[in-house]
N, C-alpha and C positions, 0 to 999 in steps of 0.2 A: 118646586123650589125655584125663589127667584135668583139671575145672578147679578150679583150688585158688581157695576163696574167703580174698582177704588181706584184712587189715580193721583201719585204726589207731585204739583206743579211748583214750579220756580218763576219769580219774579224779581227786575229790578225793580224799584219803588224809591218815593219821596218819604215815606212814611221814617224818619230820622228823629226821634229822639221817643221818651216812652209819653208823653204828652201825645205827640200821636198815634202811639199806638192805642192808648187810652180814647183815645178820640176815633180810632175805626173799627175798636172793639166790639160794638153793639150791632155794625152792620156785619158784621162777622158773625157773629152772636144769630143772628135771628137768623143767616142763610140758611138754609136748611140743607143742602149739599155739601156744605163747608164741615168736616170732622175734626181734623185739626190745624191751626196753623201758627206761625211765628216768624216775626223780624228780626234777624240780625243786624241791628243798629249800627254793629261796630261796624260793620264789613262797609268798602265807600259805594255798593252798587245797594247796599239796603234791601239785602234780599230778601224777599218775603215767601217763605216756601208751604205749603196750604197742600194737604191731603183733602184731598174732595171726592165725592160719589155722586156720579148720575151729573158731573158738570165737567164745561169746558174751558178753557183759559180763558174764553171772552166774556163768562158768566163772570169769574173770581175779579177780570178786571172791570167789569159794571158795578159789583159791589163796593170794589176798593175805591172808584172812580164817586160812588154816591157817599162817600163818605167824606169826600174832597179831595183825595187822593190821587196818584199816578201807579200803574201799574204798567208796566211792557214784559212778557213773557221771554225767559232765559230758555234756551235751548241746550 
């Protein structure tokens, strides 16, 4: 049996209205360690909080980064 490491990260982000999130959707979409995740628009850090397996915060923010995006990891 393998053991899958799951892991829910937090991020501030730019990603501010649903135009963008529509717009980082597909790089989300195809990660393949990304299970689930969502923007809270309203909130003013724009958090973006992403259940991920087998990745690390600097994976989530290369993704959100190639989508044109900002990501900085909340602690």
């Amino acid at each position: 049996m393998r053991f899958i490491n799951m892991e829910t990260l937090k991020f501030k982000t730019n990603i501010n209205c649903n135009g963008c999130v529509n717009a980082v959707t597909p790089f989300m979409a195809k990660s393949k360690g990304i299970v689930k995740w969502k923007v809270d628009t309203d909130s003013s850090d724009k958090v973006l909080t992403v259940e991920v397996q087998d990745m690390n915060a600097g994976d989530v923010e290369q993704v959100v980064k190639s989508a044109g995006f900002q990501a900085e990891p909340i602690n």
